[in-house]
KOLTINU-364445 format. One record per residue (C-alpha): x, y, z; residue in one letter. Coordinates in pm, whole numbers, plus 50000, padded with zeros to 5 digits. Example, Ala and Ser with C-alpha at 12.3 -4.5 7.8 and 13.67 -1.06 7.14 Angstrom:
2
512304955050780A
513674989450714S
***
This chain:
99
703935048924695X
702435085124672X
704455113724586X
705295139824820X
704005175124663X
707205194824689X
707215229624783X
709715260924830X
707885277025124X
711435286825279X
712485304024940X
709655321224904X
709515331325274X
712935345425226X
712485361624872X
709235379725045X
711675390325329X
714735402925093X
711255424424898X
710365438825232X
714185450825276X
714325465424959X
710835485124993X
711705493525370X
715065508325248X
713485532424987X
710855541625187X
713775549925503X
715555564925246X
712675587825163X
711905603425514X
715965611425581X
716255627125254X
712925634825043X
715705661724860X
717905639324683X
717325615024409X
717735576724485X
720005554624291X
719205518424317X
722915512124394X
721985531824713X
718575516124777X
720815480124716X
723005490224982X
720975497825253X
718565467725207X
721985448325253X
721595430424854X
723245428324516X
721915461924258X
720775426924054X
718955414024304X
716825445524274X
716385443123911X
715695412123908X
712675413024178X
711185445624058X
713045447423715X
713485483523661X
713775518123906X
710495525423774X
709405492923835X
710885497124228X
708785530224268X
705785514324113X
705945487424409X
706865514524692X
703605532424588X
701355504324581X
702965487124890X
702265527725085X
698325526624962X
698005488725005X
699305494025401X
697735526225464X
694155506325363X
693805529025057X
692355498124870X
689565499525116X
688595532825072X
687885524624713X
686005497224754X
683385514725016X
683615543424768X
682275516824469X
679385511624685X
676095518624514X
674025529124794X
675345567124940X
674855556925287X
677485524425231X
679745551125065X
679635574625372X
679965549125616X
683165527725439X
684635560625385X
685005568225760X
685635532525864X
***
């Protein structure tokens, strides 16, 4: 009888989903009120999760702001921009610069 590979697609669907919350919430958070300082209590409350359940998937505030930035750059195609930039040839550069 062959074994069925077992997988957790629908936990790590939903952990992906509870992420997005969490970096959607600072990132609201941000544009209503760049003036104040976040707490991850408040972040935590307006993803709709436990404070723990944000330490536990980014593991510190630092470690929250860390993913916020990379998850802006990675979505606004930053990544991109440095890889045509890497490109040897000028022309490349030029060209994957304004793509």
């Amino acid at each position: 009888m062959a074994t069925r590979r077992y997988q957790q697609r629908r936990r790590a669907e939903t952990s992906e989903q509870t992420r997005r919350r969490i970096l959607d919430a600072v990132e609201t958070r941000l544009r209503e009120r760049p003036d104040r300082a976040i707490s991850v209590d408040e972040v935590a409350r307006l993803a709709g999760v436990a404070r723990s359940t944000v330490y536990l998937i980014f593991e510190s505030r630092a470690g929250l702001f860390d993913a916020v930035a990379d998850d802006l750059l990675e979505r606004g195609g930053f990544d991109e921009v440095l890889r045509a930039i890497a490109d040897p040839d000028p022309r490349e550069t030029v060209r994957g610069g304004i793509r």
